[in-house]
N, C-alpha and C positions, 0 to 999 in steps of 0.2 A: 388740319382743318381746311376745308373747302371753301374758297370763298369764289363768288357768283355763278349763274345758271346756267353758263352754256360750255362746252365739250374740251377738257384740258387733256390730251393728250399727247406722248411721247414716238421720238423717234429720232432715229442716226443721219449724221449730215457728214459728205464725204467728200472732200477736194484735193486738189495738190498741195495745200498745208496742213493734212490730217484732217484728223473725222471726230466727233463729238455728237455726245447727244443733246437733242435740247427737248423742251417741253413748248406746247403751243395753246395758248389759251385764245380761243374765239367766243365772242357773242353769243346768246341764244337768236333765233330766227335769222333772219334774211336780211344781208344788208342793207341800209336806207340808200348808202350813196359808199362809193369804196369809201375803206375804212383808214385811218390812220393807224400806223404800228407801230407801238412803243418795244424797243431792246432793255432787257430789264436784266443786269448782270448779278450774279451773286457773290459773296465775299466768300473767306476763307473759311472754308469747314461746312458749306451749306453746301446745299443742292437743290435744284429747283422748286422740288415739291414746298423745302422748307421757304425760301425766300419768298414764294408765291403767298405761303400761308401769313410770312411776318409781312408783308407788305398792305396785304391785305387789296391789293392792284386788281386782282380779278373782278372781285366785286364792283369796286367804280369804275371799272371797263366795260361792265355791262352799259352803265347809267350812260355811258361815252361812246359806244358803241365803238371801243376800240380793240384791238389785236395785239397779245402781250407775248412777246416769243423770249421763252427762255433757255438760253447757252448752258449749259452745264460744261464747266471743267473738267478733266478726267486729270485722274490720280496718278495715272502713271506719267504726266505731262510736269504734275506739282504734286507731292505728296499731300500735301496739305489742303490741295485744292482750291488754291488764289492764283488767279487769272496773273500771267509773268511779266507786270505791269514794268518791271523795276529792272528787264533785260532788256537790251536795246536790238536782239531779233526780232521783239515784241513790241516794237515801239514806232512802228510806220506800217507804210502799205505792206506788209512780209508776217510771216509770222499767226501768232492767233488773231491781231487785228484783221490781217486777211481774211481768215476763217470765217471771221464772226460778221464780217461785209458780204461776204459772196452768201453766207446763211440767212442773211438779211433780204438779198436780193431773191435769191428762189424765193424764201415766203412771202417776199412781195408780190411775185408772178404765180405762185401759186393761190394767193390768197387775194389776188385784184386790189392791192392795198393802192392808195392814195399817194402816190411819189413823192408830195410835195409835204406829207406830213409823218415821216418815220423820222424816228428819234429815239435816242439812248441813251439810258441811265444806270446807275448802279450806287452797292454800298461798297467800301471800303476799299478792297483791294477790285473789287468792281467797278467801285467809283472811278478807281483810276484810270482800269480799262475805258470804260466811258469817256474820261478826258482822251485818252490817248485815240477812240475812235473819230471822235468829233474832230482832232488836231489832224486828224490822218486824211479820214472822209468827210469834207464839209460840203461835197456835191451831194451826197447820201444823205445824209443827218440835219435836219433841220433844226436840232436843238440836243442840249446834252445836260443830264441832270448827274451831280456829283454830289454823293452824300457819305461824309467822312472820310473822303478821298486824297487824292494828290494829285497835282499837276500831271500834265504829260510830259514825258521825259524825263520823270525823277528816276535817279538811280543810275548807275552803268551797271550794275552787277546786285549781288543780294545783301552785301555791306552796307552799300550807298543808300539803295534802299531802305534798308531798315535805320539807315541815318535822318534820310527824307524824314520819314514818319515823327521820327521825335523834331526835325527843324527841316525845314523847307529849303534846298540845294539847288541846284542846276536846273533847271526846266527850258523845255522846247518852245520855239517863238511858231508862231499862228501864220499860217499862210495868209488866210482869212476867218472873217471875226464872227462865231457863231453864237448863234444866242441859248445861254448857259442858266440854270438855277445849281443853286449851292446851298445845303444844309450842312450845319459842323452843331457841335455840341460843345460849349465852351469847357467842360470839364471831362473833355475825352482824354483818355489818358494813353490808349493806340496808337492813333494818328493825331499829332498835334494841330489844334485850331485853325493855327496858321499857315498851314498846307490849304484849309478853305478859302482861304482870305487871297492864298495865291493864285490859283485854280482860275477864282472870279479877275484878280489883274491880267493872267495870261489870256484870258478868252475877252475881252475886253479893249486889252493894248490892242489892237489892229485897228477899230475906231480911228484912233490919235487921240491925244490926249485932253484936248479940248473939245472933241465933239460930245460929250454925254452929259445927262442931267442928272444925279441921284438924289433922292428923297430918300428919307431914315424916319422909320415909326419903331413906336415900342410898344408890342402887340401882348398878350395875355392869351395864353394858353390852358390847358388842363395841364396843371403841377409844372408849367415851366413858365417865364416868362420868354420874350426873345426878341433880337434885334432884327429887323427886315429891312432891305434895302434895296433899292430897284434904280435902275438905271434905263434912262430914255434916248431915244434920239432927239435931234432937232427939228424931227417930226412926229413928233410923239410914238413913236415906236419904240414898245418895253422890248429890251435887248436881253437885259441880265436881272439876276435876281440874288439876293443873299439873305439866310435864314440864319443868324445865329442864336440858338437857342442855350439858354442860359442854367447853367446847372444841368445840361444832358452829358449822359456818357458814349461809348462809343457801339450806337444802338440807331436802328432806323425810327426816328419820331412817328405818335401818333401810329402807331403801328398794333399789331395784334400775338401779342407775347407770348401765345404757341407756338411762333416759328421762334428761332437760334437770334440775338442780336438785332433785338425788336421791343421799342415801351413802348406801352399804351400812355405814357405820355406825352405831353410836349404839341403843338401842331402837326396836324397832320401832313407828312412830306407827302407820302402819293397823293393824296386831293392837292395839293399845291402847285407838284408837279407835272401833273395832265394838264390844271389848267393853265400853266405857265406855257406848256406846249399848245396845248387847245384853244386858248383863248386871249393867247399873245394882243392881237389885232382888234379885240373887244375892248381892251381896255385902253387904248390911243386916250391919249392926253391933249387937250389942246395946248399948244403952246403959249406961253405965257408972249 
């Protein structure tokens, strides 16, 4: 299923870390001002077209006027088609991290995108990629959304990894501290909860420990309930964000359930997560 109005098409990206395809979703008409461009990763066993449809991201990319470049996996890379979150060829500037930066940066220059606001998210074993670009590229990335993810640097190998998932292990310390949203579903039973909960401490510790404020609400959803939690500076500046939603399994919320690993329950992540990117600096707090 197609979601919004303007031109999703496909093509091959090719560097000295290998070549992939990806899919590019642009706005209808002319831009108003360059565009912001969100990296939108997919999990194991999708493909762009499907992740584009569960996400449902085109569409309120239109309303944002923003640019959604989507990486595809290739097969022969991972059989299975998940991003090689959990090797450690794959877990700094080397590797697919590389890939998926340097494919970032053409379609910045190709597409006049906004420097100051590209950003990258994903689900699952996407999600994690996501952590791990954010931890790698914090000059690039101005924000990274993780949804049923894991840290960056989980795993040394495909053991460890699939250890991560059920408990949260070894993770890589932050250069610098970028600002992060986090969606987990308390009742995932893939990737455990508490990999979300780490994700948001690792992106977060660079701070120190005393610099942030968070606030906790308990929001009401379609068929889910869920915890939120936001964390500020000492200038009102929202840094982090955590979504746990209560009773979800291990599915992108609020989503559109023709794609793979998608309810149309729960809050919606992709509206959360644009405006978590987009509209960070609108919501400044006064300080108490």
């Amino acid at each position: 299923r197609q979601h919004g109005r303007g031109s999703f098409t496909g093509a091959v990206f090719s560097c000295g870390e290998g070549q992939r395809r990806y899919k590019l979703y642009v706005p209808p008409g002319p831009a108003r001002a360059p565009r912001p461009l969100l990296v939108l990763l997919h999990g194991c066993t999708q493909n762009a077209d499907d992740f584009a449809t569960g996400t449902a991201m085109n569409g309120l990319a239109d309303e944002q006027d923003c640019l959604v470049l989507y990486p595809e996996q290739d097969r022969g890379a991972n059989p299975n088609g998940c991003w090689n979150w959990f090797d450690p060829a794959h877990q700094a500037r080397a590797g697919e991290p590389a890939l998926i930066a340097a494919l970032t940066r053409q379609v910045m220059a190709e597409q006049d995108a906004d420097p100051a606001r590209v950003y990258v998210a994903g689900l699952s074993a996407g999600g994690a990629m996501a952590a791990v670009l954010g931890a790698a590229y914090p000059e690039l990335y101005a924000g990274v959304g993780v949804h049923s993810g894991l840290p960056a640097g989980s795993g040394r190998d495909m053991i460890s990894g699939l250890q991560a998932m059920k408990r949260p292990g070894h993770t890589a310390r932050l250069r610098q501290a970028v600002p992060i949203i986090v969606f987990h579903g308390d009742a995932d039973s893939v990737v455990h909860p508490d990999n979300g909960q780490t994700v948001l401490r690792q992106f977060i510790a660079p701070h120190g420990p005393h610099a942030l404020t968070e606030t906790r609400t308990r929001e009401e959803a379609t068929g889910h309930a869920c915890t939120r939690a936001r964390w500020h500076t000492a200038a009102g500046e929202l840094v982090a964000e955590h979504w746990l939603v209560h009773g979800a399994a291990h599915a992108w919320q609020g989503g559109d359930p023709a794609g793979s690993h998608a309810s149309a329950a729960g809050p919606s992540a992709t509206r959360a997560m644009l405006a978590f990117f987009l509209h960070r600096h609108a919501e400044v707090t006064q300080p108490a």
